[in-house]
C-alpha positions in Angstrom: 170.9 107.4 94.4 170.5 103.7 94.5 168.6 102.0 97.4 169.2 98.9 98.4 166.6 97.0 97.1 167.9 98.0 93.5 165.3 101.2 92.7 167.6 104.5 91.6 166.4 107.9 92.3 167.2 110.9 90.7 167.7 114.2 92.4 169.1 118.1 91.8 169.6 118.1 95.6 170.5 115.1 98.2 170.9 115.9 101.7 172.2 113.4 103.8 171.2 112.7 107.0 171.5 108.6 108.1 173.0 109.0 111.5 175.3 106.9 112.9 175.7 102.9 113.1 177.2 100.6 115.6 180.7 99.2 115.3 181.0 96.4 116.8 184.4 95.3 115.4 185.8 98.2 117.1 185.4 96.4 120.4 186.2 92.2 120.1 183.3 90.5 122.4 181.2 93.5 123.7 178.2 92.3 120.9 178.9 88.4 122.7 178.5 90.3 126.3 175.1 91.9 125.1 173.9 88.4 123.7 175.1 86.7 127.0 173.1 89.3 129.2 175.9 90.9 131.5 176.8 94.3 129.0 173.8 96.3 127.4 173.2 100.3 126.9 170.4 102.2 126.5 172.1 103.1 123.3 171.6 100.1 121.6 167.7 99.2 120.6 166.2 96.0 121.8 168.7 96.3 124.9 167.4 99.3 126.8 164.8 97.8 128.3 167.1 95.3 130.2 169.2 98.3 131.7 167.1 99.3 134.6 166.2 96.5 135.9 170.0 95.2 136.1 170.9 98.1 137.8 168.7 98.9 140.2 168.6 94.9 141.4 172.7 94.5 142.1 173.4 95.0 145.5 177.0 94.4 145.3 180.2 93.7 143.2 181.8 95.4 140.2 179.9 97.7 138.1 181.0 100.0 135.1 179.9 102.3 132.9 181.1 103.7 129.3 181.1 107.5 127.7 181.5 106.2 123.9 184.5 107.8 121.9 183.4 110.6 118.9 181.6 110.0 117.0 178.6 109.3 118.6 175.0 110.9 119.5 174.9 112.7 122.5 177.8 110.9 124.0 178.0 112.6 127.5 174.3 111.7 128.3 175.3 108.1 128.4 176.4 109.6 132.5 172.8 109.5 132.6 172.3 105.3 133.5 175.6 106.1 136.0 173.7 108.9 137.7 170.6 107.6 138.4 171.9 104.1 139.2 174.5 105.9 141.8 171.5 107.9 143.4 169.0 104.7 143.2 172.2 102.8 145.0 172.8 104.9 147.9 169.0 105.6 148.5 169.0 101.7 148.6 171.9 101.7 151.0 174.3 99.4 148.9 176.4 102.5 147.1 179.2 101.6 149.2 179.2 97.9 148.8 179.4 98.6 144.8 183.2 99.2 142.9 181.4 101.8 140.5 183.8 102.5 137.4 183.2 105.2 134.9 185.4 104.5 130.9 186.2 107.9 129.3 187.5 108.4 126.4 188.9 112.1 127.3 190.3 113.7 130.3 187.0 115.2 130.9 183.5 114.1 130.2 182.2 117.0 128.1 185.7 119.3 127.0 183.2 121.6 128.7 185.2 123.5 132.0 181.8 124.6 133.6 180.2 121.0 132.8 182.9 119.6 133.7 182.9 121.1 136.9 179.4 119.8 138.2 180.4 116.0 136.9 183.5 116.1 138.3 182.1 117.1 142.1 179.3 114.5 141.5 182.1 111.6 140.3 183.3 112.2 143.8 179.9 112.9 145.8 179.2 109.0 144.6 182.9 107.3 144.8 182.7 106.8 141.2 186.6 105.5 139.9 187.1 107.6 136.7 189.2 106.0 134.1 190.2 108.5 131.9 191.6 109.1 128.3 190.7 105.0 128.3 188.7 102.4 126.1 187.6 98.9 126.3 189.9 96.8 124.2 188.7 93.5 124.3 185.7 92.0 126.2 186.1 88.4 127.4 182.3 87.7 127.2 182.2 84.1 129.1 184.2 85.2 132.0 182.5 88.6 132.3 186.1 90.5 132.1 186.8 93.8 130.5 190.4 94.9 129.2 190.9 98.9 129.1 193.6 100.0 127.2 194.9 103.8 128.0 198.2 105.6 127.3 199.5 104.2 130.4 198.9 100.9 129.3 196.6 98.2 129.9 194.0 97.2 132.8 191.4 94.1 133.1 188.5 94.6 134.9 187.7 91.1 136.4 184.3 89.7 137.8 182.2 92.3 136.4 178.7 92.2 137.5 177.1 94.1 134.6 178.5 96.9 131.7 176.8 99.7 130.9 178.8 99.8 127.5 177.9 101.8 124.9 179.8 100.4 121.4 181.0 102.3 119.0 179.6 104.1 116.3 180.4 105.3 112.4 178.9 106.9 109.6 177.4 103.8 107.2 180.0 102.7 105.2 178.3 103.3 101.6 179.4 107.2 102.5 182.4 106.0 102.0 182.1 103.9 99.1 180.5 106.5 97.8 183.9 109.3 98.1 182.2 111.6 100.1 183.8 110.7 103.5 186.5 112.9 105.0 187.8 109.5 105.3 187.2 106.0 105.5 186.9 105.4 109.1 184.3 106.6 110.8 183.4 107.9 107.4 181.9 111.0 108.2 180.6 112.9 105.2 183.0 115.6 104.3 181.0 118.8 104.7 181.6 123.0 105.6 180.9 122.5 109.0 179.5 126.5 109.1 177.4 126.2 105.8 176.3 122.3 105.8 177.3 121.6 101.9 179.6 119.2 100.8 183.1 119.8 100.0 183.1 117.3 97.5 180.0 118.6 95.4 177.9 122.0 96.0 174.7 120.1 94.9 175.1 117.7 98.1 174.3 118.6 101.8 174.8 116.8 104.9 172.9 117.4 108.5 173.0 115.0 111.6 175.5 112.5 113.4 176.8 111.8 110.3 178.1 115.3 109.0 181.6 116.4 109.9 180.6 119.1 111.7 183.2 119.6 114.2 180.4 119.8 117.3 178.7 117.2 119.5 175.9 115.5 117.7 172.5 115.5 119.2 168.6 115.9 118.6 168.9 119.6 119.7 172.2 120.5 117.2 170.2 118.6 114.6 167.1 121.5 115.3 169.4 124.0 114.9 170.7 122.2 112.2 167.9 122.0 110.0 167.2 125.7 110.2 170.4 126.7 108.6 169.9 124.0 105.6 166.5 125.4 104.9 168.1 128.8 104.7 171.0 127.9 102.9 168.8 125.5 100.2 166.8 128.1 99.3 169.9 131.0 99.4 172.0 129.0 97.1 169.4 128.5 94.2 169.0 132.7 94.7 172.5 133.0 94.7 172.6 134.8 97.9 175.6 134.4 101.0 175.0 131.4 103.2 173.8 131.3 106.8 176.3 129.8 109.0 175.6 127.3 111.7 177.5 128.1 115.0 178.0 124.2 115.9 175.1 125.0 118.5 174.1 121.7 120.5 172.9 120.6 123.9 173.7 117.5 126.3 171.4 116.7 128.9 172.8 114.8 131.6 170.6 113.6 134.3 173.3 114.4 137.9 170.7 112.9 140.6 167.1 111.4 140.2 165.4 114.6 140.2 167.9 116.7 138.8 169.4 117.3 135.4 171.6 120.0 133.5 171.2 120.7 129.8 174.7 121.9 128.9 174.0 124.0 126.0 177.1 125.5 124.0 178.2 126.5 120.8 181.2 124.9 118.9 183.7 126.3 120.5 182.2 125.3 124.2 180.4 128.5 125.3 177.3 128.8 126.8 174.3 129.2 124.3 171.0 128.4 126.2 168.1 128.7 124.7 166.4 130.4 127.4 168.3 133.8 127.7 170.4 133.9 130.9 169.2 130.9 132.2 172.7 129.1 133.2 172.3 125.8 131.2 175.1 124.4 133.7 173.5 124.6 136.7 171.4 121.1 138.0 167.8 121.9 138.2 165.3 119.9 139.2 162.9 122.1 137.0 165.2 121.0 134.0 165.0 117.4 134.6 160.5 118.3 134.8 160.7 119.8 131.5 163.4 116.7 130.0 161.0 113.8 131.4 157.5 115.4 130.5 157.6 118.0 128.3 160.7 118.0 125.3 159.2 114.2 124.2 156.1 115.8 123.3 157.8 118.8 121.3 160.2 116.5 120.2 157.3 113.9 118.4 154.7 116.2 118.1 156.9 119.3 116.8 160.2 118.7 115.9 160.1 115.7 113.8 157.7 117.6 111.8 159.2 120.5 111.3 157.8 123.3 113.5 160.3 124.2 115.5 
């Protein structure tokens, strides 16, 4: 392995696990819109704090919001910002005076039919115009314009007041470079997506957002994640069968400002809560308590570490 800074380490055993980068080629102007004020995500660092308080000051005019295409981390959860700013709106009495847009990549915003479900009803409980199986195109920064391509054709979104957009994202490119990509763009490393080894070498590993893994990336598939590679790390210098990893993962998404669902399922989209029979679909306000107050702290004081 050679670092960046010119050091080379040697190893019987790399796993890879760098995450995801932003691409900001993929979408002319949207870096210009951050810079200029009017776009930013709670995606990108050094932006999220400037979400809020946009939001919850407008009072009128065009607003809209982005679900960024695979790959990305946890993409559904970027419904969270539209949520809470739809619920903070009409609890300020201004909802209606707002044209609240919603990009989507997909037909649906999960792929998920019971998740889908609950999003879809709230889409419509807030007015929310859903503009689906689109992306933004081109952003014309200085004249705060949006165009959103689809297979229907193209749209531009004039006069927009601010852009939750989230850019997007692909593996960094010395994967790549390095011929252990499925392919070049987004570069994802090319990896059994039930056993976590590389298809290109069985001494190489790969865990995270960057792993082709065929499931939705997030801090809760990574968990999950990192139990099967410890398993399978020690099985294959024994020479034993391989644990297999089910593509569990989980995507919170905040529906209200006291309510959230965590939308647990396997790879193939079925329910897999962690809490046996607890329906990870449903809203709960108890579920938004235990997001907000108490997964930070197993996340920080737990997870990153290794106990859980």
């Amino acid at each position: 392995v050679r670092t960046r800074g010119g050091s080379e380490l040697r190893c019987s055993t790399p796993v890879l696990c760098p995450g995801l980068v932003e691409d900001w080629d993929a979408t002319p102007g949207l870096q210009s819109a951050y810079a200029d004020g009017w776009a930013a995500s709670t995606y990108v660092p050094g932006s999220t704090p400037t979400v809020w308080p946009r939001l919850s000051s407008l009072r009128a005019g065009s607003v809209v919001f982005t679900v960024p295409p695979e790959p990305a981390s946890c993409a559904p959860t970027a419904l969270k910002p539209l949520f809470l700013a739809c619920d903070h709106w009409r609890r300020a009495g201004v909802l209606r005076d707002l044209d609240v847009r919603l990009v989507l990549p997909a037909p649906t915003a999960t792929g998920v039919p019971e998740a889908d479900e609950v999003l879809e009803r709230a889409f419509a409980d807030y007015g929310v115009e859903v503009l689906r199986e689109s992306r933004i195109e081109n952003v014309e920064w200085d004249v705060h314009a949006l165009t959103v391509a689809s297979p229907t054709g193209r749209r531009v979104l004039e006069d927009v007041a601010f852009a939750h957009a989230v850019p997007h994202y692909r593996a960094p490119a010395w994967i790549a470079e390095s011929g252990l990509a499925v392919d070049p763009a987004p570069g994802l490393v090319d990896v059994d997506p039930h056993t976590l080894r590389s298809r290109r070498s069985e001494s190489i590993w790969a865990i995270g957002d960057a792993a082709a893994l065929a499931t939705r990336p997030s801090g809760g598939a990574l968990r999950k994640q990192v139990d099967v590679l410890s398993r399978n790390l020690d099985a294959a210098r024994r020479g034993r069968p391989l644990q297999r990893y089910d593509g569990y993962t989980v995507m919170p998404i905040t529906v209200s400002r006291r309510k959230l669902m965590l939308d647990e399922v396997d790879r193939d989209g079925r329910a897999s809560p962690s809490v046996p029979f607890l329906d990870p679909f449903r809203p709960r306000r108890s579920t938004w308590l235990f997001d907000r107050y108490v997964l930070p702290r197993i996340y920080f004081r737990r997870i990153l570490r290794g106990k859980v």
